[in-house]
C-alpha positions, 0 to 999 in steps of 0.5 A: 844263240843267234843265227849268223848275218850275211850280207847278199850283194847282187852284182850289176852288169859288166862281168857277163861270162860264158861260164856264169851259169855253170855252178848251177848244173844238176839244180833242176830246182832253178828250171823256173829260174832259166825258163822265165829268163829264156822267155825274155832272151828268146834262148835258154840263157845258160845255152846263150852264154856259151854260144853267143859272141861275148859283145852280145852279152853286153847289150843292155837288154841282154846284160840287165836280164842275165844278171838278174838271173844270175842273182835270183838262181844263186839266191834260190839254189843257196836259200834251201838251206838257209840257215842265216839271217840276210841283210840284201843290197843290189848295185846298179840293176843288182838291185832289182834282183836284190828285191827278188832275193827279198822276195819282194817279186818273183822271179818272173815279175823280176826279170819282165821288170828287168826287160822293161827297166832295160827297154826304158833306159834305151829309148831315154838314154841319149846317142853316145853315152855310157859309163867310165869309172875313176879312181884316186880323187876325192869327189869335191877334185872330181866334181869341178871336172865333170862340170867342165865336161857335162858329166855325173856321178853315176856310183859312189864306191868309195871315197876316192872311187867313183862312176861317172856318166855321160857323153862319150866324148865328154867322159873322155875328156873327164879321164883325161883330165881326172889322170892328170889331176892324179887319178890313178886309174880311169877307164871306160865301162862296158856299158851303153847308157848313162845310169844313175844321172839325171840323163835318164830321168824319162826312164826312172818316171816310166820305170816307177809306173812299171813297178807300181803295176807289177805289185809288190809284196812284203820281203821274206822273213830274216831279210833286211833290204837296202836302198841303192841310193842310200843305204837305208833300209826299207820298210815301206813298199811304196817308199821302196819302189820310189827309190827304186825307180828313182835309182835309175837317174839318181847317184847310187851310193854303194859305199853306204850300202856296205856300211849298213850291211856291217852296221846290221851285224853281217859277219860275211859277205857273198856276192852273187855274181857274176864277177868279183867286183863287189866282194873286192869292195867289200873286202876291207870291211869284213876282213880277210876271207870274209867277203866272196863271190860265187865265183871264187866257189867250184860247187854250190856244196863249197859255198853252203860250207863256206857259210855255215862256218 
């Protein structure tokens, strides 16, 4: 019999908590994990999630790099006992982690690049802008919003659930307009630059350079890895990091991502973390139970149970 498919969802930021790194207490395995970030953060990061005022977790820098380590240290600590096949899709910078978990990068180079992708989307991102999200119209009533107001379609998360990007003042005036058009739920995101719009094409160009320098291998074995911007697999390393880096200034379309991962024979489905948002998505696609995240587990013992089943 063939071992089991589970699908890997690496989050993107916006649900930094102070808790995120508690799971992985007695793991001394992960140590490598922790200190590679904390040469980035300037504190170990487990430490700097329970100490530092939550709004310094949401900076961009900070934001990208921890939850590149969040993913990496789940994927490593559940991995020593894998006894499945993987199909591995990353959301936003979730993907950069994904290419971690495939073990495309180690976890250094992935959360240097982390720090870099970060520093890079800063100094393009224009003054003022960010994300808002927008649910309960379909993109052909969305669109002639967003071109009245200079915005983008930042994330496909479904066929009436979006995120956009822009100018904040712009944006706002998208969320109003989209609610009175019968969006039944906008709001802004806690995040600071406009990912995935042509707004920061200087950063996806820089970005792609960063990754050519950082040289990455081929994925792990059992593992299928998917394209943020597609869905599709990858299969050629250079191919790969041009839609990687090209990510950062293109619509990301994570519904496509969660049909492949079904399409790929994936019985379950495990977000890293943190928060839900993704196993939330992915729910009705896998069924009842069927899709999680570490964050619903108290022990990593309940998690490898969860997955063996």
């Amino acid at each position: 019999m063939m071992d089991p498919v589970i699908a890997i969802l690496c989050s993107g930021q916006g649900a930094q908590h102070s808790a995120m790194f508690d799971l992985f207490a007695g793991s001394p395995e992960l140590e490598p994990i922790f200190t590679a970030a904390a040469e980035h953060l300037g504190q170990d990061p487990r430490r700097m999630v329970r100490e530092a005022a939550s709004a310094a977790l949401f900076t961009n820098r900070t934001a990208q790099i921890l939850c590149c380590t969040q993913a990496l240290a789940a994927f490593a600590a559940l991995s020593r006992h894998q006894t499945w096949q993987c199909v591995i899709a990353g959301y936003s910078v979730g993907e950069l982690a994904a290419w971690g978990c495939a073990g495309m990068l180690d976890a250094a180079a992935t959360l240097r690049l982390a720090e870099r992708r970060a520093a890079m989307m800063d100094a393009a991102a224009p003054k003022n802008c960010g994300l808002s999200a927008v649910t309960g119209l379909r993109r052909a009533q969305l669109q002639p919003i967003l071109a009245r107001h200079d915005a983008y379609v930042a994330i496909i998360n479904g066929s009436d659930s979006f995120v956009i990007g822009g100018e904040m003042n712009g944006l706002e005036a998208c969320r109003n307009e989209a609610a009175a058009s019968g969006a039944t739920h906008t709001v802004r995101l806690r995040v600071a630059v406009p990912s995935h719009t042509p707004l920061l094409s200087g950063a996806a160009r820089a970005f792609r350079v960063a990754l050519q320098e950082a040289a990455p291998r081929a994925m792990r074995a059992r593992t299928r890895l998917l394209s943020g911007i597609d869905g599709a697999a990858i299969h050629d390393i250079d191919a790969g990091c041009d839609k990687l880096a090209f990510q950062i200034s293109t619509t990301v379309n994570w519904a496509a991502c969660l049909e492949s991962c079904r399409e790929a024979g994936a019985e379950r489905a495990l977000e890293l973390g943190p928060g839900g948002a993704l196993s939330r998505m992915a729910a009705p696609l896998f069924g009842d139970g069927l899709a999680r995240s570490v964050d619903d587990f108290r022990t990593l013992a309940g998690i490898r149970d969860w997955l063996s089943h």
